[in-house]
C-alpha positions in Angstrom: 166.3 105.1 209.6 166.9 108.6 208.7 170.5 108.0 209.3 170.9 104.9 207.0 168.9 107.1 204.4 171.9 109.7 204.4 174.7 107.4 204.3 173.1 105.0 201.5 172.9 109.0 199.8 176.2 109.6 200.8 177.4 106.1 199.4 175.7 106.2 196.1 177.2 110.1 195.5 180.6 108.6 196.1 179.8 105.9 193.4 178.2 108.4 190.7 181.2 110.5 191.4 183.6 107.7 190.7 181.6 106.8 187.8 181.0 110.5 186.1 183.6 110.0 183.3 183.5 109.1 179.6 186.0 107.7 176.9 187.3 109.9 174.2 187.8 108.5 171.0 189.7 110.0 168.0 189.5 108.6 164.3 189.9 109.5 160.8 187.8 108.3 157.9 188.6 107.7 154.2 187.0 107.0 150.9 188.3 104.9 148.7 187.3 105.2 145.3 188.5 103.3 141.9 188.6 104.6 138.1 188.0 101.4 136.6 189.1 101.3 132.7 191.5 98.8 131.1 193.3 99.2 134.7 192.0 99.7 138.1 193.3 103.3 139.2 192.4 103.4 143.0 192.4 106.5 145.2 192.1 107.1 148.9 191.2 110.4 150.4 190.1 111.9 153.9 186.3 111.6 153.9 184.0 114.6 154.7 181.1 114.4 156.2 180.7 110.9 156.9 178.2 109.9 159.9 179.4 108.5 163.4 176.7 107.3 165.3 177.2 106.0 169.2 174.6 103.2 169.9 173.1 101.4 173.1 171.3 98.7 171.1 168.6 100.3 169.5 169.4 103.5 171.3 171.1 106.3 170.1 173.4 108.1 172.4 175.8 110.4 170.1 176.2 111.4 167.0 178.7 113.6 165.2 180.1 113.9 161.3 183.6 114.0 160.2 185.1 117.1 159.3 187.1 118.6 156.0 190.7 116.3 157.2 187.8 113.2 158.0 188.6 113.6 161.3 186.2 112.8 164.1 185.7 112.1 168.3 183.1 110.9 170.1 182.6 110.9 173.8 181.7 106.9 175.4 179.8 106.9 178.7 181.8 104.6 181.2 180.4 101.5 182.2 178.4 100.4 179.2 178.9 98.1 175.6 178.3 99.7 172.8 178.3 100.2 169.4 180.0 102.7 166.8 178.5 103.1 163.3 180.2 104.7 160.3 177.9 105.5 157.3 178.4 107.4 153.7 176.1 107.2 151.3 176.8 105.0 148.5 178.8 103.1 150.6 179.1 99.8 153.0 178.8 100.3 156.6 181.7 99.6 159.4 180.8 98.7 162.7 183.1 99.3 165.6 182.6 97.6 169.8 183.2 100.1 172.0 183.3 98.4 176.0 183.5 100.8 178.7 183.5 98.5 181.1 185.8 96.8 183.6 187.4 100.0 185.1 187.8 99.7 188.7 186.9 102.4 191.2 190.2 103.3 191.7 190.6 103.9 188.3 187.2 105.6 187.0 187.0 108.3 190.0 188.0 112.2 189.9 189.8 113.4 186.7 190.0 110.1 184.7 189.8 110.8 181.5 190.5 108.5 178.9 191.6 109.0 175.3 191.9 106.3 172.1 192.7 107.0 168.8 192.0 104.4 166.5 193.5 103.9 162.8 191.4 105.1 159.9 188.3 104.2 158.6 187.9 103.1 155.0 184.7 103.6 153.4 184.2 102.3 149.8 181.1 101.6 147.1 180.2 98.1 147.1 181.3 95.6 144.0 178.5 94.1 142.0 179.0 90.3 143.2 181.1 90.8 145.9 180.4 89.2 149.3 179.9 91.7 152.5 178.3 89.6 155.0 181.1 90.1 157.2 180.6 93.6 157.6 177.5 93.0 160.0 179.5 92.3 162.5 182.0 94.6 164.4 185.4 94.7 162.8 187.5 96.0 166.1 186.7 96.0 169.3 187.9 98.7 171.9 188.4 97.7 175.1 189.7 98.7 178.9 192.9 96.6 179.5 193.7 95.9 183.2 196.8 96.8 184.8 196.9 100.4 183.7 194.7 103.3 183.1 194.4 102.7 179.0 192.0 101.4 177.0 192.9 99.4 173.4 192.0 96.7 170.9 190.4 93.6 171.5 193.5 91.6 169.7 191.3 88.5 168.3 188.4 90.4 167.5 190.6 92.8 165.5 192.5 90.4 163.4 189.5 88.3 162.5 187.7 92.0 161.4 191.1 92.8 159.5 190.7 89.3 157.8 187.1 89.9 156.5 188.1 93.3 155.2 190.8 91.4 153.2 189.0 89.1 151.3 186.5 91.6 151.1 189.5 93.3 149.2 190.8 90.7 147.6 186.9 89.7 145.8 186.6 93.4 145.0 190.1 93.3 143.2 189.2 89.6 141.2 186.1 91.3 140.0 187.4 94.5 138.9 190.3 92.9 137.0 187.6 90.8 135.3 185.8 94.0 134.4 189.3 96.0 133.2 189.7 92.9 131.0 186.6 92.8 129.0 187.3 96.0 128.5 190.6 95.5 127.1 189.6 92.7 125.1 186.9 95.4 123.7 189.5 98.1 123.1 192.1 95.0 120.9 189.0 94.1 119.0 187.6 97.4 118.2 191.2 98.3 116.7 191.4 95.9 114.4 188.0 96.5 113.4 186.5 93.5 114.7 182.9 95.3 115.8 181.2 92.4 117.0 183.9 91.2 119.3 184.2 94.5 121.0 180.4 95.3 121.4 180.1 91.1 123.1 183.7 92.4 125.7 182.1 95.6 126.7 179.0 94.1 127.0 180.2 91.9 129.6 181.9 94.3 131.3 178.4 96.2 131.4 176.8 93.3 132.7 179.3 92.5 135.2 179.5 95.9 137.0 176.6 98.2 135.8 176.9 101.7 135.5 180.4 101.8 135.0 181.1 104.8 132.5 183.8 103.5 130.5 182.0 100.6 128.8 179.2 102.3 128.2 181.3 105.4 126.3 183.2 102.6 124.4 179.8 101.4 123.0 179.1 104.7 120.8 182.7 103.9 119.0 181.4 100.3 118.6 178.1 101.9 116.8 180.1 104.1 114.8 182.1 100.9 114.0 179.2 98.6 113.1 177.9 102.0 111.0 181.2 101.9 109.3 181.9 98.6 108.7 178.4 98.2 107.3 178.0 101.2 105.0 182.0 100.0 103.3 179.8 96.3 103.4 177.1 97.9 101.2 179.7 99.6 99.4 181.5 96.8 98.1 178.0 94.7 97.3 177.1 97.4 95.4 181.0 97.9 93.5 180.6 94.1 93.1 177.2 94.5 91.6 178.4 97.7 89.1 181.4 95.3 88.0 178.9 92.1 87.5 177.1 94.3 85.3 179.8 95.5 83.3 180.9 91.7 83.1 178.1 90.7 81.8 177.7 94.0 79.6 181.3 93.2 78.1 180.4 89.2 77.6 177.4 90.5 75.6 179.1 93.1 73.6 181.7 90.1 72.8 178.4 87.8 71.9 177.0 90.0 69.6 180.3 90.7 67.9 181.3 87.5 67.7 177.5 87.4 65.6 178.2 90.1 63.3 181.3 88.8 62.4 180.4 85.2 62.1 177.8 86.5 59.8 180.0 88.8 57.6 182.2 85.4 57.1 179.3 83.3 56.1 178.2 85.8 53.4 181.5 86.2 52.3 182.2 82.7 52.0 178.5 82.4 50.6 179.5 85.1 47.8 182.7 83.4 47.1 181.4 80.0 46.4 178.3 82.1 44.0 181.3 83.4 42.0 182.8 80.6 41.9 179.9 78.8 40.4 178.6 81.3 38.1 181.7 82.3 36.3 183.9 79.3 34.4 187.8 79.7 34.7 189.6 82.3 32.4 191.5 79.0 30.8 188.0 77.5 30.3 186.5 80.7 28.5 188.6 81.0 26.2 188.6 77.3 24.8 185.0 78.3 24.5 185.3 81.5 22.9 187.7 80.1 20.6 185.7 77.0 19.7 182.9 79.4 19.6 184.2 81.7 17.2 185.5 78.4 15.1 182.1 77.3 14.5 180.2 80.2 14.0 183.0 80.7 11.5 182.3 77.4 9.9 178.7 78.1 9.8 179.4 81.1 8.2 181.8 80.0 5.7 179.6 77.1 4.6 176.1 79.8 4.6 178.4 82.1 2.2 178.9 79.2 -0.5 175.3 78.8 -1.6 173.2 81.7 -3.1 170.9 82.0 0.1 171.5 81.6 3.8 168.5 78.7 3.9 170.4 76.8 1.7 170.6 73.7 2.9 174.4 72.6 4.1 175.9 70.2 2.5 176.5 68.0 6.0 173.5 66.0 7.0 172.5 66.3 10.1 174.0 70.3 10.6 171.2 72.2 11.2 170.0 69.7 14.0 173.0 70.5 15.3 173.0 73.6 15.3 169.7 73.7 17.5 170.9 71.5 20.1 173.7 73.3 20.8 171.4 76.5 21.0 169.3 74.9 23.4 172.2 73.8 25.3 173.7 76.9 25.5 170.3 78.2 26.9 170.2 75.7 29.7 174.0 76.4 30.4 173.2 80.5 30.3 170.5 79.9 32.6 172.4 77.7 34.6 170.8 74.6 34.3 174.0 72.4 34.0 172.3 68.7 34.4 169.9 69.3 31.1 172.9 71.4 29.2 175.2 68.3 29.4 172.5 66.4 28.1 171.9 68.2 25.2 175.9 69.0 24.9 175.9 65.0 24.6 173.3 64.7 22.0 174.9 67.1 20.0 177.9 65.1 20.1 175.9 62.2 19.1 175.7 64.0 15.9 179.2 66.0 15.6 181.4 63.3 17.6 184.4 65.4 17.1 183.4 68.6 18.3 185.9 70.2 20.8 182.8 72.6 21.7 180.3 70.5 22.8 183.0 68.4 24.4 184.0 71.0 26.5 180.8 72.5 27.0 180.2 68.9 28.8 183.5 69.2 30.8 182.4 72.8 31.9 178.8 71.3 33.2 180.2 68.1 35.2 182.3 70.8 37.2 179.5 72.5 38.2 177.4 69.6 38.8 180.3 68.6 41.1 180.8 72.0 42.9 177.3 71.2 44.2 
């Protein structure tokens, strides 16, 4: 018994021996970041301080952080699956299979010591409405490969890891485009002034990846617009109002000069016409004053044959004349022309002939006429 106790020791030592060795792996990891404006700028560089954690499941059995080049290594146990975990903050999280297992005896004894590098890691920020489901699962797989003493990449596994990280890629790139455009579509607007179409583009932009600086600096140009656009607004209301005034200040002045001189014509014309009916015709005076003269001479001659001026003339009838044509010429003085003709006509009805009393009658009709 004792004997079968030492070999069995001796047995199991040999094993442990054979399977005291560990994988190194070697990798780099990388940022990539994007400058998103009107155009996506994108920039890759080595990544420093990123965490590599080894896992067993839910154990952890290394960890280690990149240094200033991104660079990292990790030592894997032999004979075990695990799982290599890359994390930045800020950004998604890779997952790389690690498979120690497989390696024969011959293989895993003495001074084996295996080395893999594997191509970079690329960290990056996740995209508002992007899809990463994919990234739960391990993107390559690192394996031991029979026939030799190397280990490398699961082939399948790796190309359908590479394919998630392309679409991954390729939905990033759709949705960043669609953010660059908004914003362009902001800039065109807010250049030819158009405030509300710019402030609706980078709004969308906003909405469609929040936190992104360049929409957000855009908006306080877009104020500044809607400021300017409404203050030139006001002013022209208000230039619009000052020249409605003056309109209507000008229209008025016209009114009330159109008044004035409406007025000054009417008493003009109403002057005129008072002339023209107060005072007989040059031509018409004179006939008068002639006739006048003639009659008062005739009276006069007649009054200087007796030996008294109540002498009686020798015409019947003369003195009864002689009073209605005083009594006429009182009406006509006074202007009233309808009872001067009549008494102009009686007179004539006693001095048939008289060119005085027959113009006197002429003189009356006009004026009865003229109104």
């Amino acid at each position: 018994m004792k004997k079968f106790f030492i070999v069995a020791m001796i047995f199991f030592g040999l094993i442990t021996q054979a399977q005291d060795w560990s994988l190194k792996l070697r990798s780099r990891v990388e940022l990539r970041s994007w400058r998103l404006t009107t155009r996506a700028d994108k920039t890759e560089k080595n990544l420093n301080g990123a965490a590599v954690t080894l896992q067993k499941g839910d154990a952890v059995i290394g960890q280690t952080t990149t240094d200033a080049e991104g660079n990292f290594e990790i030592d894997v146990p032999a004979n075990g699956d695990f799982m290599l975990v890359i994390t930045y903050a800020g950004c998604n999280t890779k997952k790389f299979a690690v498979s120690t297992k497989g390696v024969p005896e011959s293989v895993g004894k003495d001074s084996y010591k295996p080395t893999i590098s594997i191509g970079g890691f690329m960290m990056a920020k996740p995209i508002k409405g992007v899809d990463y489901i994919g990234l739960d699962q391990p993107l390559v797989k690192v394996e031991y490969k029979s026939g030799g003493q190397n280990f490398d990449k699961d082939e399948a596994i790796t190309f359908k890891g590479m394919d998630i990280v392309s679409k991954i890629y390729d939905a990033e790139v759709t949705v960043m485009e669609k953010f660059c455009n908004f914003n362009k579509q902001g800039d065109d607007a807010l250049k030819k002034k158009n405030c509300a179409l710019a402030k609706e583009c980078y709004q969308k932009a906003m909405n469609l990846l929040p936190g992104e600086f360049y929409p957000e600096e855009r908006m306080k140009s877009v104020e500044q617009c809607i400021k300017a656009k409404e203050a030139k607004e006001d002013a022209v209301m208000l230039e619009k109002l000052r020249q409605e005034e003056l309109a209507k200040a000008a229209n008025q002045k016209a009114i009330d000069e159109k008044k004035v001189k409406d007025k000054e014509q009417f008493n003009k014309s109403v002057n005129k016409n008072a002339v023209a009916k107060t005072e007989p015709k040059k031509e018409t005076k004179a006939i008068v004053a002639a006739e006048t003269t003639s009659a008062e001479d005739t009276r006069t001659s007649n009054e200087s044959k007796g030996s008294s001026k109540y002498r009686m003339p020798k015409v019947i009838g003369a003195n009864h004349y002689k009073e209605i044509i005083t009594k006429a010429d009182n009406y006509f003085k006074t202007k009233r022309y309808k009872d001067a003709k009549h008494a102009y006509e009686e007179a004539l009805k006693h001095k048939t002939d008289d060119t005085y009393a027959t113009g006197r009658v002429a003189e009356c009709e006009k004026f009865l006429v003229g109104k």
